[in-house]
C-alpha positions in Angstrom: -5.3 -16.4 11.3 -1.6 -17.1 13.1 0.4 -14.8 13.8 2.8 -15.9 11.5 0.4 -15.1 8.6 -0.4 -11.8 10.1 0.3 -8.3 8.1 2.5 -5.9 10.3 -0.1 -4.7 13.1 0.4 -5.1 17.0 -3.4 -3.7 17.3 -5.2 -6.4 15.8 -6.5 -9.0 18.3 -6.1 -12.7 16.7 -9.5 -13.9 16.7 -10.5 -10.5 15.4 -12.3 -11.5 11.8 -10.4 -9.4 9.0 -12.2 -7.3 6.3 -12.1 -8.9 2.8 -10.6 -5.3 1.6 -9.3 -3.2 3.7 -6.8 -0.2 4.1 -4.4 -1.0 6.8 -1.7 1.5 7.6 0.0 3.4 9.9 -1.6 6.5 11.2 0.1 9.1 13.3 -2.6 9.1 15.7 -2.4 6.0 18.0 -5.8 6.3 19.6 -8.5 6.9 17.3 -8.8 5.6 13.7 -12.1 8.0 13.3 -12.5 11.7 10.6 -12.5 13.5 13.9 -8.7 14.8 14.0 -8.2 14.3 9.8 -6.6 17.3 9.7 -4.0 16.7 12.2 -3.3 13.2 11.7 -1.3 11.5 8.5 -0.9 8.2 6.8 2.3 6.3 5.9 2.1 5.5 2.4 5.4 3.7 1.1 7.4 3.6 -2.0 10.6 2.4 -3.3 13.3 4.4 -5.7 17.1 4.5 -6.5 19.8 5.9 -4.4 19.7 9.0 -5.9 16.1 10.0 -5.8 16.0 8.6 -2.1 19.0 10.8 -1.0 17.9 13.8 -2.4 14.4 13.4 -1.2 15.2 12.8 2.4 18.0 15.4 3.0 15.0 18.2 1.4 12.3 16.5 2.4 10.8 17.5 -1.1 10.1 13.6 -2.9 10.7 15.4 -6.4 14.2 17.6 -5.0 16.3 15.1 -7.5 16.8 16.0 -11.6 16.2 11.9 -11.9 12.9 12.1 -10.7 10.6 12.6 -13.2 7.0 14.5 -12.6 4.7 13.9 -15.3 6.3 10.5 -16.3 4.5 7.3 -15.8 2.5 6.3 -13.0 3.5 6.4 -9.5 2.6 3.1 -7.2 2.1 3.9 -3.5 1.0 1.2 -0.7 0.2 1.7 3.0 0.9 -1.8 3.5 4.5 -2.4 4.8 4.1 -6.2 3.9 3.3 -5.5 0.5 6.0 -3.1 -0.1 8.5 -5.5 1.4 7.0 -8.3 -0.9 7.2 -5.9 -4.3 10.8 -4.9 -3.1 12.0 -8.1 -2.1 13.2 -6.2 1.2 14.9 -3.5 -1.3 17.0 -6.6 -2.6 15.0 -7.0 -5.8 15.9 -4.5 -8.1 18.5 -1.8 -8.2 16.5 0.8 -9.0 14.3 0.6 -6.6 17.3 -0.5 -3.9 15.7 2.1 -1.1 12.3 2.2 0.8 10.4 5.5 1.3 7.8 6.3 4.0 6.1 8.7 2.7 4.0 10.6 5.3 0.6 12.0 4.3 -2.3 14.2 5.5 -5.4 11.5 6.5 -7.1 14.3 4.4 -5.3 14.5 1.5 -5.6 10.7 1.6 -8.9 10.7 1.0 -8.7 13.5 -1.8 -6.8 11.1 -3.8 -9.2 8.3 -3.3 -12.0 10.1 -4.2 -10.6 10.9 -7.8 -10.0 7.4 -8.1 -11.2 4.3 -10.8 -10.3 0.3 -10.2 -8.1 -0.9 -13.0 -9.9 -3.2 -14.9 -8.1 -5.8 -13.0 -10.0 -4.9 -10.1 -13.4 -4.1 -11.8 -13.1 -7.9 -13.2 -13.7 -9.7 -10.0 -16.7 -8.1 -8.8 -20.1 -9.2 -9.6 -21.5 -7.7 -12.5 -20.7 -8.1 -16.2 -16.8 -8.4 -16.4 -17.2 -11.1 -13.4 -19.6 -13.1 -15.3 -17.5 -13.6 -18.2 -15.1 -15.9 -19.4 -11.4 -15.0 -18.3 -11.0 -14.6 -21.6 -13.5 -12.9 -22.5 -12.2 -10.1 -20.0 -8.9 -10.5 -21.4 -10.0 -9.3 -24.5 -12.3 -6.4 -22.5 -9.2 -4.7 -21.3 -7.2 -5.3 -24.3 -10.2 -3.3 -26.3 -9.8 -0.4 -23.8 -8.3 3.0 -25.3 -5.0 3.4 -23.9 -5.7 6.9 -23.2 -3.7 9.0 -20.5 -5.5 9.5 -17.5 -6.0 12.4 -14.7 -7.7 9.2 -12.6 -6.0 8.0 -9.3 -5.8 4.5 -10.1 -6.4 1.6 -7.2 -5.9 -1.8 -7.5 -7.0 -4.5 -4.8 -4.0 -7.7 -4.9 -3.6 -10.2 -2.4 -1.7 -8.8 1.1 1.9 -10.3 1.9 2.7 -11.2 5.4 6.1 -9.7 6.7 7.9 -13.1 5.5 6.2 -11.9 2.0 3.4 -15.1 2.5 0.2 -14.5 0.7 -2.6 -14.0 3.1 -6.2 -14.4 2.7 -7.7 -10.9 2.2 -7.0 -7.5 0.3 -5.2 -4.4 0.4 -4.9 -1.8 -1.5 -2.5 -0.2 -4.1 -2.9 3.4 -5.3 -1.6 4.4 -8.5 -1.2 8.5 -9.0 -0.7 9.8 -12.6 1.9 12.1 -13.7 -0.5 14.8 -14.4 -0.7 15.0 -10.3 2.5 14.1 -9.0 3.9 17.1 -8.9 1.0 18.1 -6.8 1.2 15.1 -4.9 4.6 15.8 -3.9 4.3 19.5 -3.2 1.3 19.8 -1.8 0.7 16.3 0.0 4.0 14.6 1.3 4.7 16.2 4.6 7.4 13.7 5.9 10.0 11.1 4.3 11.9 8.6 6.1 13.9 6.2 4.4 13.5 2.9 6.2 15.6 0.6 3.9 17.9 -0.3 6.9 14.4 -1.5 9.0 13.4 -3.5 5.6 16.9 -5.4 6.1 17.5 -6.3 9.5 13.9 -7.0 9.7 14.7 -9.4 6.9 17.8 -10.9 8.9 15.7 -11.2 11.7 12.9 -13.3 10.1 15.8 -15.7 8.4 17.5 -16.2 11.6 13.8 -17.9 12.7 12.5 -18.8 9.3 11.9 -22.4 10.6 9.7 -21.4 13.8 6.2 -20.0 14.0 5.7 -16.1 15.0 4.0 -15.5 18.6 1.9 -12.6 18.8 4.3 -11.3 21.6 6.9 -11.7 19.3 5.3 -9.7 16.8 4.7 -7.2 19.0 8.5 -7.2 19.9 9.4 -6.3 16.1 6.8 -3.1 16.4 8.3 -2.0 19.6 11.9 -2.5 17.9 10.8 -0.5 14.8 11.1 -3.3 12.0 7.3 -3.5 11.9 5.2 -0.6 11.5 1.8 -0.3 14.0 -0.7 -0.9 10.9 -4.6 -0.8 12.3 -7.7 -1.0 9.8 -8.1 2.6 8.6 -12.5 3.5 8.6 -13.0 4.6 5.4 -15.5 7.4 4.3 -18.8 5.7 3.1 -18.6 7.4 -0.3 -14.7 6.6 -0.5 -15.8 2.7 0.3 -18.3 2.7 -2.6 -16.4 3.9 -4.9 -13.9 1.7 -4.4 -16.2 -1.2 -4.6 -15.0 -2.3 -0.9 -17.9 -4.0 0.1 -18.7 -6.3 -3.3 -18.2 -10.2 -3.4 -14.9 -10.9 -5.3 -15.7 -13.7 -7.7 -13.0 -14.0 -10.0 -9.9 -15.9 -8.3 -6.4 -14.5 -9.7 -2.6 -15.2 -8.8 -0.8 -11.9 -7.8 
């Protein structure tokens, strides 16, 4: 894989082969990406909301401190990917009310408490092998249209196609976590324990990438953008055994989808 293609890491060698899903983030603690240290180390997980929200959040340091945030509302999408945030935000040009970037620091631990409460959206559960990935498309179309819509106290995780920093679609998975309302207050509480907003980074990272768009990324380069602080260091995070079963991280995925 080029550099060019590459998600946001300065860590990864390039003839290093890439896990088919994978959690790739920044951690706090640069040397070791093992459960010894869990406690001490966090995880940059990354969302986007309006001005408001993102004002009052960073000046308190308390995600919910704004009246227009709403706990217990709808679901809440987090990503450790900076690529894929950049690609759903359209480098916090897309939409206005999601017009600034969050990094949301978490507890490695805490992390994992999440994950372990979690269910793939049927979306997910579709393209492994087993009944939903032997059917028809449409066939699981109707499937997930016969599902109660019930509200749920699940975490839910969805595996869609990682986006390069230029927003390209590259060739394996990463993850996107999905928190109900019944635990965001929780969530932001009890698990948050840092918030940067890094909209600015998201831009001139953007006008840095047009300014080339023509030429092909070197790895050096790359590596120039980390040490800038337009590209977060994002490694492969090891996953707990149980958490990697659960989350069906080592099954074939059969079904091919557009994200």
């Amino acid at each position: 894989m080029s550099p060019s293609s590459s998600s946001s890491s300065s860590t990864t060698e390039a003839n290093q082969p890439i896990p088919y899903k994978q959690i790739r983030a920044h951690l706090s603690d640069s040397t070791s990406s093992s459960s010894e240290n869990e406690s001490e180390q966090t995880i940059t997980v990354y969302q986007a909301y309006n001005r408001a929200i993102a004002e009052a959040a960073v000046s308190s340091q308390k995600l919910n401190a704004s009246p227009k945030f709403k706990v217990n509302a709808r679901m809440t999408w987090i990503k450790p990917s900076w690529g894929w945030m950049l690609y759903r935000s359209g480098y916090s040009y897309k939409d206005s009310r999601q017009e600034r970037i969050l990094a949301l620091k978490m507890r490695l631990n805490d992390f994992w408490n999440l994950l372990r409460r979690a269910e793939l959206t049927h979306t997910s559960e579709a393209r492994f092998v087993g009944v939903r990935a032997r059917a028809s498309r449409r066939d699981q179309r109707k499937l997930t249209e016969q599902q109660p819509r019930e509200k749920s106290d699940k975490v839910k995780v969805q595996w869609d196609p990682e986006r390069s920093i230029r927003l390209e679609r590259l060739d394996y998975r990463s993850i996107q976590i999905g928190i109900p309302g019944s635990l965001t207050e929780k969530w932001c509480e009890e698990m948050i324990v840092g918030i940067e907003d890094v909209t600015d980074k998201a831009r001139e990272l953007k006008r840095v990438l047009d300014l080339e768009a023509d030429r092909p990324w070197e790895w050096t380069e790359l590596e120039e953008l980390v040490r800038l602080g337009l590209v977060p260091g994002e490694r492969e995070v090891q996953v707990p055994e149980d958490i990697r079963v659960l989350l069906g991280m080592d099954l074939p995925d059969v079904v091919s989808e557009q994200v």
